[in-house]
C-alpha positions in Angstrom: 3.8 -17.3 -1.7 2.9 -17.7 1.9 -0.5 -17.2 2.9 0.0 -14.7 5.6 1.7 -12.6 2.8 -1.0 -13.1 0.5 -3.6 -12.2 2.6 -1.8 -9.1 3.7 -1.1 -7.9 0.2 -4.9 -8.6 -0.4 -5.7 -6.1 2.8 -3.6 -3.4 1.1 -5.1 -3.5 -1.9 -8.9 -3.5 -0.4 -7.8 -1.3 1.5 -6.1 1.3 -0.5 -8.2 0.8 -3.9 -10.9 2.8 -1.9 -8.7 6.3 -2.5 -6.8 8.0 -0.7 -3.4 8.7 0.3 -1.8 6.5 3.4 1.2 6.6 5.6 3.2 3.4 6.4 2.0 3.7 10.0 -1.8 3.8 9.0 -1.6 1.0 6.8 0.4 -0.9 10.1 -2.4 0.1 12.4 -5.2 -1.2 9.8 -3.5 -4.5 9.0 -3.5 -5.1 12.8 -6.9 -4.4 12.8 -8.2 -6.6 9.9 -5.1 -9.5 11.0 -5.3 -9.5 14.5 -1.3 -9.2 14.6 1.4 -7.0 14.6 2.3 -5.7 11.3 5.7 -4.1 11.0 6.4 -0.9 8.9 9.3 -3.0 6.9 6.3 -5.5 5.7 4.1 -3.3 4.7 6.5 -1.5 2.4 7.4 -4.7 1.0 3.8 -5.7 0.2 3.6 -2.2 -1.2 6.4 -3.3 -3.4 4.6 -6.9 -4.1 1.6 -4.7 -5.4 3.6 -3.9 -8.4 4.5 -7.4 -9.7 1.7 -9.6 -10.8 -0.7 -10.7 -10.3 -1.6 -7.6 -8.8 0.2 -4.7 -11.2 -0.6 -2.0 -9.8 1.5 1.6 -10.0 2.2 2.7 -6.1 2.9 6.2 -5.9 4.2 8.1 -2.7 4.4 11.8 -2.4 6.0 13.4 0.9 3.9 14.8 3.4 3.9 18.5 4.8 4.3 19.1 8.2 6.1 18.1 11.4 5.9 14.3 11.1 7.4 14.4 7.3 6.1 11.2 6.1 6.0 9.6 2.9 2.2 9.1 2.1 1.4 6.2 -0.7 -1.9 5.7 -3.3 -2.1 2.9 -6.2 -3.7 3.1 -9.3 -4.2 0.1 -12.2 -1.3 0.8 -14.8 -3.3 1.6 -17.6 -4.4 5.1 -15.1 -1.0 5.8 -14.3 -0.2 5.6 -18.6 -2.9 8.2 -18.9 -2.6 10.3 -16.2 1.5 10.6 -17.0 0.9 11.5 -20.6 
């Protein structure tokens, strides 16, 4: 694992472990931010996807957004929350 990948996948999950729902293009605009480089939309959904696997195992979930712009929104939650919540 690279460790431009790593570190990206470790601003998601700071990131999106405070709550919340988020867009691909507001987790591009705050990786920029904390990176100081351009993040594309295709590498955030993959570290979405890395958040899954370990070490990090962690449930994504995305819901669709209402209104004009009809974007996917995405949280995460530990797995043992997602278990509880799905029961």
């Amino acid at each position: 694992m690279s460790a431009n990948r790593d570190s990206a996948i470790t601003v998601l999950y700071e990131v999106m472990s405070k709550g919340g729902w988020w867009t691909l293009p507001e987790l591009e605009r705050v990786l920029e931010a904390r990176r100081g480089r351009r993040a594309l939309q295709t590498s955030v959904s993959a570290r979405l996807r890395d958040l899954r696997k370990p070490p990090w195992n962690r449930s994504v979930r995305s819901r669709k957004r209402a209104g004009t712009a009809r974007l996917e929104e995405y949280t995460i939650c530990n797995m043992s929350e997602k278990t509880k919540t799905e029961r």
